[in-house]
N, C-alpha and C positions, 0 to 999 in steps of 0.2 A: 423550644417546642413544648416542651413540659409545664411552663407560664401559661402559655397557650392555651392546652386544654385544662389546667385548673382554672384559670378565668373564665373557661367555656362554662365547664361545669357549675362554679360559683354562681354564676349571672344566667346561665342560660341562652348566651348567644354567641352565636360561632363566628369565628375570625370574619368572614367575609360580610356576613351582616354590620358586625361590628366598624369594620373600615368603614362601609359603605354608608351608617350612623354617624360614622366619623367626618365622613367629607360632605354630610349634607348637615351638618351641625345639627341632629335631631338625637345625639346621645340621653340628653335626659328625659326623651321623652319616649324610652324603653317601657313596655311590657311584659318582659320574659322574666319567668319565673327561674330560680335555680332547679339544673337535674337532681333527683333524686340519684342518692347511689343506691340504692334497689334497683334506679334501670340502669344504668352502671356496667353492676358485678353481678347482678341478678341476684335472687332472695335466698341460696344455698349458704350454710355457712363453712361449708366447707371451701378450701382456695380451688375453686376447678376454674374459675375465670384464666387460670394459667395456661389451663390447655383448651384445643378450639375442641368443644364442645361446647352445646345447644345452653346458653344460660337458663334456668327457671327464672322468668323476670312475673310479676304482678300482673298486668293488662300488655302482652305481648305485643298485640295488634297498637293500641297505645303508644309503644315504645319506639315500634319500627317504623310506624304511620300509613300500615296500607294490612290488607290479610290479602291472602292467600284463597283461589278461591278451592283450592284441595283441602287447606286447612277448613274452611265453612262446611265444606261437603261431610268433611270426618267426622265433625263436632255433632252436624245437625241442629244449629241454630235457625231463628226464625227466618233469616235472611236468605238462604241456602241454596236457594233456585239462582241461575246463572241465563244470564242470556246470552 
């Protein structure tokens, strides 16, 4: 399990993608960049990754791959109107 997600991390593709690369023989023809550990362990350097608390990561919305639309309203970005 642990091979696992160092590989993931390494490469940037998660097990199922990975298979699914595998059985259509199109592994070399990967675009995934490797994760960053900033988005990880988040940018703290203290060890709180330990305990479930809110990481500080870099581009949050980035990391998770969706926002929140509470979170937009809080910020008051340009985007911020909700239909």
């Amino acid at each position: 399990m642990l091979m696992n997600i160092t590989y993931g991390i390494m490469t940037g593709i998660g097990t199922i993608d990975r298979l699914k690369k595998k059985a259509t023989n199109t592994m070399g023809h990967s675009v995934e960049e490797p994760i960053s550990l900033e988005d990880v362990f988040g940018m703290n350097r203290n060890i709180t990754w330990l305990l479930p608390t809110e990481p500080m990561l870099p581009d949050y919305d980035r990391v998770v791959g969706f926002s929140m639309p509470q979170r937009l309203l809080r910020e008051g970005g340009d985007n911020a109107s909700i239909c």
